[in-house]
Every structure is written in C-alpha cells, then in structure tokens.
C-alpha positions as CSV (number, residue, x, y, z in Angstrom):
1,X,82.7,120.6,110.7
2,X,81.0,121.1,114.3
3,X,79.9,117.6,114.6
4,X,81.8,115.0,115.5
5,X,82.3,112.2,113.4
6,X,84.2,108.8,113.3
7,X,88.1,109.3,112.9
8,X,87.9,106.6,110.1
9,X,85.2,108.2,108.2
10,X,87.6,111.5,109.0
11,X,90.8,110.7,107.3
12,X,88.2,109.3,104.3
13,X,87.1,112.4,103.6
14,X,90.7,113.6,103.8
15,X,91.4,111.4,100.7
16,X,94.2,109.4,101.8
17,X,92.4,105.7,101.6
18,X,89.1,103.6,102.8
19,X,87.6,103.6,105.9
20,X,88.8,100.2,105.9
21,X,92.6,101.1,105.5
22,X,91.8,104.2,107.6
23,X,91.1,101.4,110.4
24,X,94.1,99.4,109.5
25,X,96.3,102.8,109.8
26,X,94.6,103.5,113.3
27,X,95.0,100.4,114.6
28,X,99.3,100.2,114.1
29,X,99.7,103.7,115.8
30,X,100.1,105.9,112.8
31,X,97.2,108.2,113.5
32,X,97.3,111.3,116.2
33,X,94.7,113.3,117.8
34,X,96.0,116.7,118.8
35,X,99.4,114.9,119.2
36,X,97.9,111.8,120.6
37,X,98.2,108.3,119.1
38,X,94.3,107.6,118.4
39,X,92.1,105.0,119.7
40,X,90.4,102.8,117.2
41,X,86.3,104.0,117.2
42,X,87.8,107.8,117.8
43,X,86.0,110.3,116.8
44,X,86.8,114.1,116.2
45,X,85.6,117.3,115.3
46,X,87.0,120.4,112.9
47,X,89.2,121.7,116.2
48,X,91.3,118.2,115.8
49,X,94.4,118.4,114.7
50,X,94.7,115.1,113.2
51,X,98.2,113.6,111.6
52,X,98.8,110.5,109.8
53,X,102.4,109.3,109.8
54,X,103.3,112.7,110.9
55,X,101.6,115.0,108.3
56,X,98.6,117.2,109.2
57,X,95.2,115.8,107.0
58,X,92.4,117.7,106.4
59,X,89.0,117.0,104.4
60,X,88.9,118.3,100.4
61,X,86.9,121.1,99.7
62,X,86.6,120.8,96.2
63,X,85.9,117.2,95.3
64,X,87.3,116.1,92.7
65,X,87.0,112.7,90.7
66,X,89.6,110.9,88.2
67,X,89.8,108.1,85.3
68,X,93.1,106.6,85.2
69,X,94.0,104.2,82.7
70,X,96.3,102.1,84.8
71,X,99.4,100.1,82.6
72,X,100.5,96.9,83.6
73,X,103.5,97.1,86.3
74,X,102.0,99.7,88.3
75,X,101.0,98.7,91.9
76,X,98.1,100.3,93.0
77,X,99.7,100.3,96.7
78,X,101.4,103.0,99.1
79,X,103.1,100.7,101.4
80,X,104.9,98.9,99.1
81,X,108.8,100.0,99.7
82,X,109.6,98.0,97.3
83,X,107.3,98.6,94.6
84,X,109.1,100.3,91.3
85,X,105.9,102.2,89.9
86,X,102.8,103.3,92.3
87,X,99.7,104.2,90.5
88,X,99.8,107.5,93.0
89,X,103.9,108.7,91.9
90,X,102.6,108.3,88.7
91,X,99.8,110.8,88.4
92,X,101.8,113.4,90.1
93,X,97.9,115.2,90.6
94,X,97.7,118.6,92.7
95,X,95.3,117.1,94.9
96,X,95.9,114.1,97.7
97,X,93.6,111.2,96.1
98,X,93.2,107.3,96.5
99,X,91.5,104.5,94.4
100,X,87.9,102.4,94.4
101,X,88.3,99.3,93.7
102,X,92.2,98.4,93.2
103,X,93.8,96.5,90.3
104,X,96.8,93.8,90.8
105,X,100.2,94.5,89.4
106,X,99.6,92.5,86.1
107,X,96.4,93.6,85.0
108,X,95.4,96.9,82.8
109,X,92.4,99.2,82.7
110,X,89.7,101.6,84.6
111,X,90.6,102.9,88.5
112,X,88.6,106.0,89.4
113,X,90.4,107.9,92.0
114,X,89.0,111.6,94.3
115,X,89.6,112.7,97.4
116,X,85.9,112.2,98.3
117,X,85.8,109.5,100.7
118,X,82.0,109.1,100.8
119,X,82.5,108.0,96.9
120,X,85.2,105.9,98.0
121,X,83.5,104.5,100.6
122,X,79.6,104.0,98.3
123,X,81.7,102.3,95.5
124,X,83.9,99.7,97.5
125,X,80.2,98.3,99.3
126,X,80.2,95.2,97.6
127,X,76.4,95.3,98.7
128,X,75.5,97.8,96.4
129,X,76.4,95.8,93.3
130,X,78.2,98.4,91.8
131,X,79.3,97.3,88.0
132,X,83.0,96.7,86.5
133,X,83.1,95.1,83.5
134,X,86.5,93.4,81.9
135,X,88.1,92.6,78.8
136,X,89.8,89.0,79.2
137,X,92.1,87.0,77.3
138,X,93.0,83.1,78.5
139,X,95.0,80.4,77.5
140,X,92.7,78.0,75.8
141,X,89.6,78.1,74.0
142,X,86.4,79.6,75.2
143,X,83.7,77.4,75.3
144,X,79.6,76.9,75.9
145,X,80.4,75.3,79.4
146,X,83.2,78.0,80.4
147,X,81.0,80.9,79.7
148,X,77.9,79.2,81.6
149,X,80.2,78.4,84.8
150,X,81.3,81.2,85.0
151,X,78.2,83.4,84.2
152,X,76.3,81.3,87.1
153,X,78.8,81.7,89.9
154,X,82.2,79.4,90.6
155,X,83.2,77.9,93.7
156,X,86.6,79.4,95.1
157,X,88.3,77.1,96.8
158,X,90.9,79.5,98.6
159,X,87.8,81.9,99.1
160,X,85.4,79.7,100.3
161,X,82.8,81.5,98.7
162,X,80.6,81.3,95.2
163,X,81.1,84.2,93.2
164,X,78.0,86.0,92.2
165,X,76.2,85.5,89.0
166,X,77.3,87.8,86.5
167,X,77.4,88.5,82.6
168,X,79.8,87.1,80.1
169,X,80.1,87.1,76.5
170,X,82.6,85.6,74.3
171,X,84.6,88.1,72.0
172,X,87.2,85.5,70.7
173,X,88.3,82.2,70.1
174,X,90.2,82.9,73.5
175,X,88.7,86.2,74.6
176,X,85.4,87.2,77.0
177,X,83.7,90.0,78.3
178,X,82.8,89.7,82.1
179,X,80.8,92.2,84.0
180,X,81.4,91.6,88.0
181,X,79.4,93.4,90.6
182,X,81.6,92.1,93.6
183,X,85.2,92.4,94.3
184,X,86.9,89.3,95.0
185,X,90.9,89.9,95.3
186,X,92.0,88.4,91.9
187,X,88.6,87.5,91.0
188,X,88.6,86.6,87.7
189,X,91.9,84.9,87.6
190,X,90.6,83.2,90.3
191,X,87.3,81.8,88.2
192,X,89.6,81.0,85.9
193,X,92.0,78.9,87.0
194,X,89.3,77.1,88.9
195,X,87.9,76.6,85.6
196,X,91.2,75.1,84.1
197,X,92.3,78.2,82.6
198,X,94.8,81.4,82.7
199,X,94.7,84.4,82.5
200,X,96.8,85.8,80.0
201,X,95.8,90.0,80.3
202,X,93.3,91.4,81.8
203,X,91.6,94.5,80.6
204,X,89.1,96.8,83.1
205,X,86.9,99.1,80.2
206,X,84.4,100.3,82.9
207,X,83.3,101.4,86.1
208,X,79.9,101.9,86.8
209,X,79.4,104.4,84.3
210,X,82.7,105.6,83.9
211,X,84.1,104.3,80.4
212,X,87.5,104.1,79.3
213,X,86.9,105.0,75.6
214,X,90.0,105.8,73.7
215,X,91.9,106.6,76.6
216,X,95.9,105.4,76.3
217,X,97.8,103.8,79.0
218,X,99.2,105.9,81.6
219,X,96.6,108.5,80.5
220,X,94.7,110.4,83.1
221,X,91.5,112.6,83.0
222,X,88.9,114.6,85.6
223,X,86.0,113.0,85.3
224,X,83.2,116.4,85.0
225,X,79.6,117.7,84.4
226,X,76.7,115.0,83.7
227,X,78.9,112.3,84.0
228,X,80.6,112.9,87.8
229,X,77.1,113.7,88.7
230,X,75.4,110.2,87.2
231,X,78.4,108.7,88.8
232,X,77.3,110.0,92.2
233,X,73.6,109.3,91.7
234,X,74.1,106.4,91.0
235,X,76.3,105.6,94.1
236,X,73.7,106.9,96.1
237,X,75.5,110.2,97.1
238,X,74.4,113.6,96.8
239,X,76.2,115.3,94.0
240,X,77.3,118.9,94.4
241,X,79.0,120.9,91.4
C-alpha cells in the first residue's frame, strides 16, 4: 500500500471495527503512528507502523466473510468488561474479524462478520438501503392497524425520527415478518412499544442475501463462491476470489 489513505479507513481494512469506531478509538488515544498517539483525520501509508491498544494491525490479505447465528446472551461488544459472552470469544476464528450491523444482548439471528472493512463499511451506510429482515414475536395480537403503522413508518419519540417504510407480514396470531432497510438501535422494539406492544424474541433470518437456513445457534460458517460474490455486488464492491 504506497498511497496514503485515512487512518480510520486503515484500521477498517485491518478488521478490528467501523470507520465509525475506528474514529471513536482515535479520538481517546488508543491508536499510534510509528509510536505516536494519532491525530484524528491521520492518514498513513504501508511504512506505518500502526498499534491499536498496543498491538501492531495490519490490513487482511485474504478476505474473508462469516454467517454467525448469534444466541441470545451474547453481546456483540469488545468493550464490555463486564459482558459474560462476546459474540467475538465465542467464534474463536483464525482470523481478526468484526460485525455489520450489531444485534442487542436479547435478540437472536443473522450477523455477518470479515475482516474486509470496505464490506463493513458498504453494509453499515444506511443510505444504501441494505435489507435485514426479522422474525418477531409480541405480546398481544397482531392486527390490520399494527401491521399498516408499522409498514408505513412510526414516529420515535426518543429518536426523533420516522422510521422508513418497510414490509411486514403477519405469521401468527402474535407473530410478524419485518424487513428493515435502516438501522435504528433497537429498532423494532422500538416500533413496537410505540405501538403498544413488546417484544417478546426477536429473530434476524437474513441479511441482504445472506440467509440463515437451518443454521443452529452458536453455529458459524464462511460464507463462499456465488454467494460472497452476490454479497459484494450487491454492496457495491468489487469482488475478488
């Protein structure tokens, strides 16, 4: 790597998390530049030496992509001291990898994880509309007007903002299909409870194309062949085998 590029974008590629958290971990000090604490808008070349929290990063080679069929109790967090199960100690996966698109501690289903942090970085624009789709189970009775709020967009209060119009399609008395293409923290629990209703499990079955089929909690596989490459194309990124 000759040119030089933005730090952030740097420790991306490197797989350790976003360009958004690579900013966050820039900002408090924890990044060095040949021994350096780094300035936020740095930028750097392949002669850096560039540390985060001490430890020497460098960009994948070989990138690779992951389903993970995330259980509930595991915090999809690294900074969490006092987290009993992170969705990373779990995988125990020979590469360094993080997640697009997070899941909170209570809910079950789809994360995609590499150490490609151009994927990262396509899937997490919420411009880009990017699809996830859910399996969700509440506390009372899904009805007509439920379903049409929440297809056409509900007002969070917290938020300040009207979710985007999405998809949803009742699959029992008290269950629904939703497919999302924003991320919201908390979301559809969110919707929900503006709606008068809880969520009582939450279920993410897909990813833009990625699928989690039969796959079993805890249960983790390499995403290959046609379907890593549609997943790129259809992020926008240039797919190399």
């Amino acid at each position: 790597m000759a040119e030089e590029i933005r730090l952030n974008k740097y420790i991306a590629m490197c797989g350790i998390c976003s360009r958004r958290d690579a900013d966050k971990l820039i900002a408090s000090g924890k990044v060095t530049i040949n021994d350096m604490t780094a300035d936020p808008g740095s930028k750097v070349t392949g002669k850096d030496t560039v540390k985060v929290n001490g430890k020497t990063v460098k960009p994948a080679t070989v990138k690779k992509v992951y389903a993970y069929y995330k259980p509930e109790g595991v915090v999809c967090t690294e900074r969490d001291d006092h987290a009993e199960r992170k969705v990373i100690d779990e995988l125990h996966l020979p590469e360094r990898v993080t997640y697009a698109g997070r899941l909170d501690m209570n809910s079950t289903g789809l994360l995609i994880l590499t150490n490609d942090g151009d994927l990262i970085n396509a899937m997490m624009k919420g411009s880009k509309g990017h699809e996830k789709e859910y399996s969700v189970h509440v506390d009372k009775e899904v009805n007509g007007s439920f379903l049409r709020q929440m297809a056409n967009g509900v007002y969070l209060e917290e938020l300040d903002v009207t979710t985007r119009k999405c998809f949803v399609t009742k699959t029992g008395a008290k269950s629904f299909r939703i497919t999302l293409t924003q991320g919201l923290n908390r979301q559809i629990r969110r919707m929900c409870k503006a709606l008068g209703y809880n969520v009582r499990s939450l279920n993410r079955t897909r990813v833009v194309n990625i699928k989690i089929g039969d796959m079993k909690p805890g249960q983790v596989r390499e995403i290959t062949g046609r379907e890593k490459a549609i997943l790129y194309e259809k992020c926008g990124l240039k797919y190399n085998k």
